[in-house]
SERO-4910 file (N, C-alpha, C, O; in steps of 0.05 Angstrom, whole numbers):
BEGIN
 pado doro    nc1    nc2    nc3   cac1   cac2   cac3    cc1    cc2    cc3    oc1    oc2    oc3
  Unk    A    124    120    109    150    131    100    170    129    122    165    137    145
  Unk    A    194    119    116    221    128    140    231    156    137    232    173    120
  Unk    A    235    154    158    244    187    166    268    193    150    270    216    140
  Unk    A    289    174    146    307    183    123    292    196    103    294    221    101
  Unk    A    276    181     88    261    193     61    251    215     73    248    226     51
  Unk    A    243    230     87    224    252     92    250    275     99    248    300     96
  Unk    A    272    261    107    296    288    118    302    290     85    298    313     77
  Unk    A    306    278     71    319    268     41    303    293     28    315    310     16
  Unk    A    277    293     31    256    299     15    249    331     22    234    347     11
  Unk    A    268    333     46    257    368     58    282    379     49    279    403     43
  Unk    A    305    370     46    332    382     44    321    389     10    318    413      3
  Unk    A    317    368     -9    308    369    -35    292    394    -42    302    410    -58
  Unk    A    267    396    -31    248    411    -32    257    444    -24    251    465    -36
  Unk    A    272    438      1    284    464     -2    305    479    -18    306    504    -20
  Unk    A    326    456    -31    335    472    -52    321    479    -81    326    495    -99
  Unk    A    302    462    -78    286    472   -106    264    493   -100    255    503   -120
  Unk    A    252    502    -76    241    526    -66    256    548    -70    245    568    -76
  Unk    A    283    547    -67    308    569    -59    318    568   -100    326    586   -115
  Unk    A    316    554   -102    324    551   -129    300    574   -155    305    582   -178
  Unk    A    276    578   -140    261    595   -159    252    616   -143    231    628   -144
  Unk    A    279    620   -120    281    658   -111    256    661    -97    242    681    -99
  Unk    A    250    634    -78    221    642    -57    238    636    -32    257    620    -35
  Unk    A    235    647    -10    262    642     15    228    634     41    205    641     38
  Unk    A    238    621     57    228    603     74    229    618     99    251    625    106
  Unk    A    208    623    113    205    641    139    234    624    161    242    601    160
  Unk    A    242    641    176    274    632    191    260    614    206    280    601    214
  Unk    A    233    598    220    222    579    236    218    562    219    200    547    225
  Unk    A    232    557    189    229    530    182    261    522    182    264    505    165
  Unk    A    279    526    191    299    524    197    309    509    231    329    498    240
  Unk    A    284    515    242    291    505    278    291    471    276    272    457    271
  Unk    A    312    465    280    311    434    287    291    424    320    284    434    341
  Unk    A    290    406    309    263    394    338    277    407    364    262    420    379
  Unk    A    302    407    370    303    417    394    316    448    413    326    456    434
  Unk    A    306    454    388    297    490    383    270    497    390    265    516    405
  Unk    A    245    474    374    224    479    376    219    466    410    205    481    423
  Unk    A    226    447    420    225    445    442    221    456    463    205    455    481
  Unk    A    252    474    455    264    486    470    251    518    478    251    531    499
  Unk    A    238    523    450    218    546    450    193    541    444    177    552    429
  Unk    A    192    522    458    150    510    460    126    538    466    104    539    454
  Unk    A    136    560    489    122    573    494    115    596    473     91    601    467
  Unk    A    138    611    462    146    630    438    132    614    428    108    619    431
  Unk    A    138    584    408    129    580    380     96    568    384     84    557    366
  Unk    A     84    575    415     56    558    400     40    570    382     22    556    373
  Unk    A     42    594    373     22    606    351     23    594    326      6    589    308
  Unk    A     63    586    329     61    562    300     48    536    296     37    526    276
  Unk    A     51    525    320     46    498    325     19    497    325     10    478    312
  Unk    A     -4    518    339    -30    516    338    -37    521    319    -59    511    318
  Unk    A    -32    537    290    -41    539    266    -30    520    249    -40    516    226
  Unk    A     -6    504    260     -1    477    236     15    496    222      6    506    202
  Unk    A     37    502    230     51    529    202     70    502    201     69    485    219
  Unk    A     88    501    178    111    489    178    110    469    149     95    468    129
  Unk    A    137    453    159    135    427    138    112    403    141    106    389    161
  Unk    A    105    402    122     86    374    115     87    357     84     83    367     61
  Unk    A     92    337     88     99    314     72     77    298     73     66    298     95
  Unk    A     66    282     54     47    264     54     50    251     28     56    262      6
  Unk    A     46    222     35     42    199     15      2    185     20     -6    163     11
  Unk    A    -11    200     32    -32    203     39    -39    166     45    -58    154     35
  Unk    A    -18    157     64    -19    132     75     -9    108     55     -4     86     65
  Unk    A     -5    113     30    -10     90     15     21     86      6     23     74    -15
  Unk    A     49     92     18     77     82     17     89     86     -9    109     72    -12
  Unk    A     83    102    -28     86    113    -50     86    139    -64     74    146    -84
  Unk    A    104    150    -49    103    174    -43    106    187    -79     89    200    -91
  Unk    A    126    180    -87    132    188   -120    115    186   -129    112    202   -148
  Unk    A     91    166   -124     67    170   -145     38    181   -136     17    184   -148
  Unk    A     45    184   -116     21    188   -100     27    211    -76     21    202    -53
  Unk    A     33    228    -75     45    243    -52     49    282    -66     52    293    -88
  Unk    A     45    290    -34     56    323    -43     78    330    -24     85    314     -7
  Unk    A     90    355    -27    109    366    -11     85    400    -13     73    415    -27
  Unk    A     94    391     23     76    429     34     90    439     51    101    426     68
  Unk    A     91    465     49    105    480     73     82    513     78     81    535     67
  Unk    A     64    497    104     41    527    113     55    549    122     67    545    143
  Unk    A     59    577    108     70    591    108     65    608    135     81    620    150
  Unk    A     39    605    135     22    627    149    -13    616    148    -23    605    128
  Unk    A    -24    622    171    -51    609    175    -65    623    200    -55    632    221
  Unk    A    -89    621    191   -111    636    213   -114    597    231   -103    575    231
  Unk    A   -140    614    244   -148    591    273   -183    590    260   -200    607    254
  Unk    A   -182    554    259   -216    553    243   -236    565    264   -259    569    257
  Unk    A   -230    569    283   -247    589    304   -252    617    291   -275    624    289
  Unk    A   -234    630    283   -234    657    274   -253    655    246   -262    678    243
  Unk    A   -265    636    222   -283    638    205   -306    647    219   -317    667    210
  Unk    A   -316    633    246   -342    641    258   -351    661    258   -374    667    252
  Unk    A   -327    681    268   -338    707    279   -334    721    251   -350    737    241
  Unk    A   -310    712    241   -301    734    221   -285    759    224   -284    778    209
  Unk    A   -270    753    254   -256    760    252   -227    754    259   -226    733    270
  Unk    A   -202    766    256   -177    755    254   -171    750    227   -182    755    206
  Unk    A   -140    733    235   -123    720    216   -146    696    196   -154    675    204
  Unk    A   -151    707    169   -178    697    155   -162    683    131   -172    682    109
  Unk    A   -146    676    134   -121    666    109   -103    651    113    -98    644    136
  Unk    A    -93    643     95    -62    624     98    -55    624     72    -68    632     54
  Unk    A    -26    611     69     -7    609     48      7    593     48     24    593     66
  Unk    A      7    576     31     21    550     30     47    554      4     44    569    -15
  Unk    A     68    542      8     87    533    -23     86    506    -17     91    495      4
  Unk    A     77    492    -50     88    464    -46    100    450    -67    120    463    -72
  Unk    A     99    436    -78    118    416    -84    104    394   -109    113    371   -107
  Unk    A     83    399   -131     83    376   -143    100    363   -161    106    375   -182
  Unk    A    113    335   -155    127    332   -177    120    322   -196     96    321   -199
  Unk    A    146    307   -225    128    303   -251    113    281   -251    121    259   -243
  Unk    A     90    285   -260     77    252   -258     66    246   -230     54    225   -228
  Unk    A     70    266   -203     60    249   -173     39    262   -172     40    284   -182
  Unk    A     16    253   -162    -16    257   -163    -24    263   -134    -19    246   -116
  Unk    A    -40    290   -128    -46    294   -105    -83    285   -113   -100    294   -128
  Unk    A    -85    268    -99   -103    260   -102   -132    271   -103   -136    289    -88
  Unk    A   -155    261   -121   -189    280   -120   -194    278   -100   -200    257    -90
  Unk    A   -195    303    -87   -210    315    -66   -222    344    -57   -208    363    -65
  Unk    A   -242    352    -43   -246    371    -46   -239    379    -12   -224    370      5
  Unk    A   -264    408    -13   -262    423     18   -288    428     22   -300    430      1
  Unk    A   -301    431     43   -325    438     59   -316    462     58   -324    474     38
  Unk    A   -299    478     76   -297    508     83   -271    530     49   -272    547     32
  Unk    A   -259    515     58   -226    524     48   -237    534     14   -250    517      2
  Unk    A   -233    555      2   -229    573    -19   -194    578    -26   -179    585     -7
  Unk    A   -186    575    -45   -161    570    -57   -156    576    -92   -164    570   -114
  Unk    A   -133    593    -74   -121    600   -105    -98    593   -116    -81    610   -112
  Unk    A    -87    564   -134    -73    554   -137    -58    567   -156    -67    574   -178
  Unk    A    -27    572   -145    -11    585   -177     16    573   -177     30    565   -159
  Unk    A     18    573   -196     34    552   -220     51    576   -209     46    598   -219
  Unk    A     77    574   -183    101    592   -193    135    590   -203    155    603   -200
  Unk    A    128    565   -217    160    553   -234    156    524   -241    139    508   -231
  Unk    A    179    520   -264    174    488   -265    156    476   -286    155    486   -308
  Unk    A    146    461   -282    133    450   -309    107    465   -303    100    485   -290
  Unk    A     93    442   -324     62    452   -327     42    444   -304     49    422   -297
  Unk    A     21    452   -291      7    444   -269    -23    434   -283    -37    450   -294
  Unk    A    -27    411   -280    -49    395   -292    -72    397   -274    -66    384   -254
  Unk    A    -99    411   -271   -115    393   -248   -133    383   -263   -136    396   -284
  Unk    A   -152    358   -260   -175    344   -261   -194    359   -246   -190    367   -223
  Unk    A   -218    364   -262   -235    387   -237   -267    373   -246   -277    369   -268
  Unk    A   -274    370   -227   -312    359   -226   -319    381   -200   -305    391   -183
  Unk    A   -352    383   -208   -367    395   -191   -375    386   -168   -359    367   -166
  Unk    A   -391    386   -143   -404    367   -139   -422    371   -141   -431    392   -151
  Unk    A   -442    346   -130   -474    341   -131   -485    357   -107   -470    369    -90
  Unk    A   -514    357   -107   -523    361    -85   -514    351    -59   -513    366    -39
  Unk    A   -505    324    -57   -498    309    -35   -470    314    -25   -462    305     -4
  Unk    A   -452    331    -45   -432    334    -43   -413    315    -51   -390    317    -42
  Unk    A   -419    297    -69   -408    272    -89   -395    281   -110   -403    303   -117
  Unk    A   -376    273   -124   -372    278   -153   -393    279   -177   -400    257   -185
  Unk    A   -403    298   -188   -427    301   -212   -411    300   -241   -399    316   -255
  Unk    A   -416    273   -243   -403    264   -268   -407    275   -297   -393    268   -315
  Unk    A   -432    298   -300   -453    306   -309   -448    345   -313   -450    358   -333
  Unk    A   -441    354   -290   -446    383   -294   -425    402   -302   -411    408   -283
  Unk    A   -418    413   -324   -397    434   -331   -388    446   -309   -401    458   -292
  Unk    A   -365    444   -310   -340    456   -291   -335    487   -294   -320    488   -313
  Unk    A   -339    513   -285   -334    537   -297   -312    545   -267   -319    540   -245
  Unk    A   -287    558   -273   -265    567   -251   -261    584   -262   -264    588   -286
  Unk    A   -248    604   -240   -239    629   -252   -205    622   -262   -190    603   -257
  Unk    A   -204    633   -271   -156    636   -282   -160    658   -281   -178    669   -293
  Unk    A   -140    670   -262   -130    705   -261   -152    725   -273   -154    743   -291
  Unk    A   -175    709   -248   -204    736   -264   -221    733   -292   -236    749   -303
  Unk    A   -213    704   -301   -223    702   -321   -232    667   -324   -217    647   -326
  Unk    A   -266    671   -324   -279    648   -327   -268    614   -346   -274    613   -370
  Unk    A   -258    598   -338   -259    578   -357   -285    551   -349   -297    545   -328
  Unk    A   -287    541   -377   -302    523   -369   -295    503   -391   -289    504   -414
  Unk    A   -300    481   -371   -281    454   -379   -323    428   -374   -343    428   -359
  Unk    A   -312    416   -394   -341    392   -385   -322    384   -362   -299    390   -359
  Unk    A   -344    363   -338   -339    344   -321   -316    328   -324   -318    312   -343
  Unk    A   -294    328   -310   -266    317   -309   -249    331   -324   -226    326   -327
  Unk    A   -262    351   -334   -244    370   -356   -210    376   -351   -207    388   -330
  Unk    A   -185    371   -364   -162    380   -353   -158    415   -352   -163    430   -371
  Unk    A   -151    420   -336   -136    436   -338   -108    444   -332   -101    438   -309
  Unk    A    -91    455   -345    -68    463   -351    -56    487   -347    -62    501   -366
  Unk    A    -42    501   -330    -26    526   -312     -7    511   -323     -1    487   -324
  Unk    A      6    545   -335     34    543   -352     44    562   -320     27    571   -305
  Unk    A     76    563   -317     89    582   -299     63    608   -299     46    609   -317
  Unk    A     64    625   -280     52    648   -274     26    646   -271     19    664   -255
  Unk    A     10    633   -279    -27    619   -286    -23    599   -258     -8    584   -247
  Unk    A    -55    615   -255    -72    614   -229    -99    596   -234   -109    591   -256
  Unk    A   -107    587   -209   -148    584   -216   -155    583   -186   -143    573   -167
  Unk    A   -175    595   -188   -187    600   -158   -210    568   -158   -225    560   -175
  Unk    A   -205    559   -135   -222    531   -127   -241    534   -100   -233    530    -77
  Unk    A   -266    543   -108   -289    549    -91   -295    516    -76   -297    494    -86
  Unk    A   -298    526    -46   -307    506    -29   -332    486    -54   -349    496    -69
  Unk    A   -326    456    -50   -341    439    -62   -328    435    -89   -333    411    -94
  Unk    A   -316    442   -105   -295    435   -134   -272    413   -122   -253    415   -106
  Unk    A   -285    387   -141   -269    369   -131   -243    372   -153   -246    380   -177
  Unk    A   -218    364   -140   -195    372   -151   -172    350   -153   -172    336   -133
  Unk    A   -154    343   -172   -134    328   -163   -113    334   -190   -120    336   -214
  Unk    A    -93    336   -181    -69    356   -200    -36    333   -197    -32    311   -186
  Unk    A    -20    348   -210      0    337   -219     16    348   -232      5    367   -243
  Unk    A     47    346   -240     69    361   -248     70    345   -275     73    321   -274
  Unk    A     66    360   -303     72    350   -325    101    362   -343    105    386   -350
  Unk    A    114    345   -347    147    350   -356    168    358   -346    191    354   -356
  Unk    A    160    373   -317    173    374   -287    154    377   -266    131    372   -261
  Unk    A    179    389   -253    172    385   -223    164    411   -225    174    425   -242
  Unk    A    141    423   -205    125    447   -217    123    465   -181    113    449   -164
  Unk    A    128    485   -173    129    500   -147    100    515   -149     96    534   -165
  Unk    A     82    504   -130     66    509   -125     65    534   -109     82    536    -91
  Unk    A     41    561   -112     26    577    -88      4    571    -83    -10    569   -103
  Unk    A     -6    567    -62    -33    569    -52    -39    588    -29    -35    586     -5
  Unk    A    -51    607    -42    -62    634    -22    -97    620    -19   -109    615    -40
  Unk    A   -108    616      5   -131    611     10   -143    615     40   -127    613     59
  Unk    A   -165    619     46   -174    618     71   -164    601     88   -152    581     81
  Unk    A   -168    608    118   -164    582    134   -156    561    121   -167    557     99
  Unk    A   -132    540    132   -132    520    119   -134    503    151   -124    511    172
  Unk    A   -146    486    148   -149    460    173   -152    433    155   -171    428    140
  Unk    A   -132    419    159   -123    393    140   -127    377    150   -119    356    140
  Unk    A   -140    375    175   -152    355    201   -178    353    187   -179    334    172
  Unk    A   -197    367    187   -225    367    178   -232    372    155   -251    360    145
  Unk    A   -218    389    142   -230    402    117   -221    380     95   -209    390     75
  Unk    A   -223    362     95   -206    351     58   -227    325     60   -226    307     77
  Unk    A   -240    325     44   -260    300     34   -244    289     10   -239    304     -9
  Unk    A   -237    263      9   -222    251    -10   -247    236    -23   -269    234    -14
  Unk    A   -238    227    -46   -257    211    -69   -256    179    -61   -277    166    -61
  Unk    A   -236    170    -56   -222    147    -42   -217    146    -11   -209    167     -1
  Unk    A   -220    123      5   -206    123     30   -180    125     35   -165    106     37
  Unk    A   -174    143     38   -139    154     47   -138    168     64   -157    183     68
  Unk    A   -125    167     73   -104    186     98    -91    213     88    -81    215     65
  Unk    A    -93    236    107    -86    265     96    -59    255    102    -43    254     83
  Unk    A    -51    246    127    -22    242    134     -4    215    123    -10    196    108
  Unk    A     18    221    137     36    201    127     45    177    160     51    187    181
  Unk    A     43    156    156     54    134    182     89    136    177     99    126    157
  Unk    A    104    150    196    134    158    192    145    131    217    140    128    241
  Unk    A    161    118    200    181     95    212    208    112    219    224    122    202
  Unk    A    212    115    250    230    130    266    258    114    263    270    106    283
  Unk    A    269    110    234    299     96    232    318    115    232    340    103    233
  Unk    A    321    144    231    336    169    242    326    190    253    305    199    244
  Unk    A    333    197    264    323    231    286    321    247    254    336    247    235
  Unk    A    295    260    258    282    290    246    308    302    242    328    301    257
  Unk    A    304    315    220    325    341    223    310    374    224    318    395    232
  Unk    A    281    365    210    260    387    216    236    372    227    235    348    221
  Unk    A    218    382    240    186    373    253    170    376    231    170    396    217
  Unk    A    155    355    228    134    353    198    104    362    222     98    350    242
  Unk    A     91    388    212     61    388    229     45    360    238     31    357    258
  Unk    A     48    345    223     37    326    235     58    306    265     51    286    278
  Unk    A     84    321    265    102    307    292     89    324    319     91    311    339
  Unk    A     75    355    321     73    364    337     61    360    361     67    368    383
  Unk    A     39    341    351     29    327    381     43    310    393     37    297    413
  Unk    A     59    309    383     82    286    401    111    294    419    120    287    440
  Unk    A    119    314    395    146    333    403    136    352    418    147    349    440
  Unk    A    117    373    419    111    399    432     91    399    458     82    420    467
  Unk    A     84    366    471     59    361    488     71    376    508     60    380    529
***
């Protein structure tokens, strides 16, 4: 992706965030040389990955293949061990109509996805196997807002506005915005997007960004570069 498209795509994202009355912590507002500038203050952000993140998950097609995320708030995958600390995070994101975040699941990460504006939220949901494979074979059962559904193997499911489903470590998943563009919550444990995401396919969690204009915000994945 060029960095045009990704400034294009955060300015976008944020008026349609602001547009369904959710407001954006004041540190997604610091331009890179703010964050620079307050390297020492902001490492709690920078070491939990809080912020903007964009992904076309390597493959240059972002409209059909891509999400918009912004980590609200996040624990440290150190703190699962003990059990204790910051044991959560909170994501808003971004599916649009028709763009596919691709089947994949989590080793650690528990997640509660909710539909909060916008169209309808589609996911594809399989179990896995013992091996931790896709089980083409075994009924799918998820919770929605406390209440069991069960879908056969690849079964769709469908979150209208307000509708939730909780996605237990190992539920392989892959979703999409049907008739709009649909504003995602995800309240879930730890999130670590370095390790935790087993894809179905070989892809990339991140995006390869072609530097043809200066950032106007830092995408988590710029921080090892901007904040060393």
């Amino acid at each position: 992706m060029q960095r045009s498209e990704v400034n294009e795509i955060l300015a976008q994202s944020d008026n349609f965030i602001k547009s369904h009355g959710y407001i954006l912590p004041p540190f997604a507002y610091f331009t890179p040389q703010d964050m620079q500038t307050r390297k020492a203050e902001l490492a709690g952000i920078t070491k939990a990955r809080m912020g903007w993140d964009i992904t076309d998950y390597g493959q240059g097609k972002f409209d059909e293949l891509g999400l918009f995320l912004f980590t609200v708030r996040n624990g440290f995958a150190e703190d699962l061990q003990t059990g204790k600390g910051m044991l959560y995070a909170e994501k808003i994101m971004i599916s649009r109509k028709d763009q596919i975040s691709p089947m994949h699941r989590h080793n650690i990460k528990a997640e509660d996805i909710i539909n909060r504006g916008g169209g309808d939220l589609v996911l594809e949901l399989f179990m896995s196997d013992p091996k931790g494979n896709i089980d083409e074979e075994a009924e799918v059962v998820v919770p929605c807002d406390g209440i069991n559904r069960k879908l056969k193997a690849g079964g769709l499911l469908k979150l209208a506005p307000g509708e939730s489903v909780t996605l237990l470590p190992g539920v392989w998943h892959a979703f999409w915005g049907e008739k709009a563009d649909v504003l995602i919550g995800e309240v879930s444990t730890v999130n670590d997007d370095l390790t935790d995401n087993v894809f179905r396919e070989k892809i990339g969690r991140f995006s390869q960004i072609e530097e043809n204009e200066a950032p106007k915000h830092l995408l988590v994945s710029d921080y090892d570069k901007w904040m060393k």
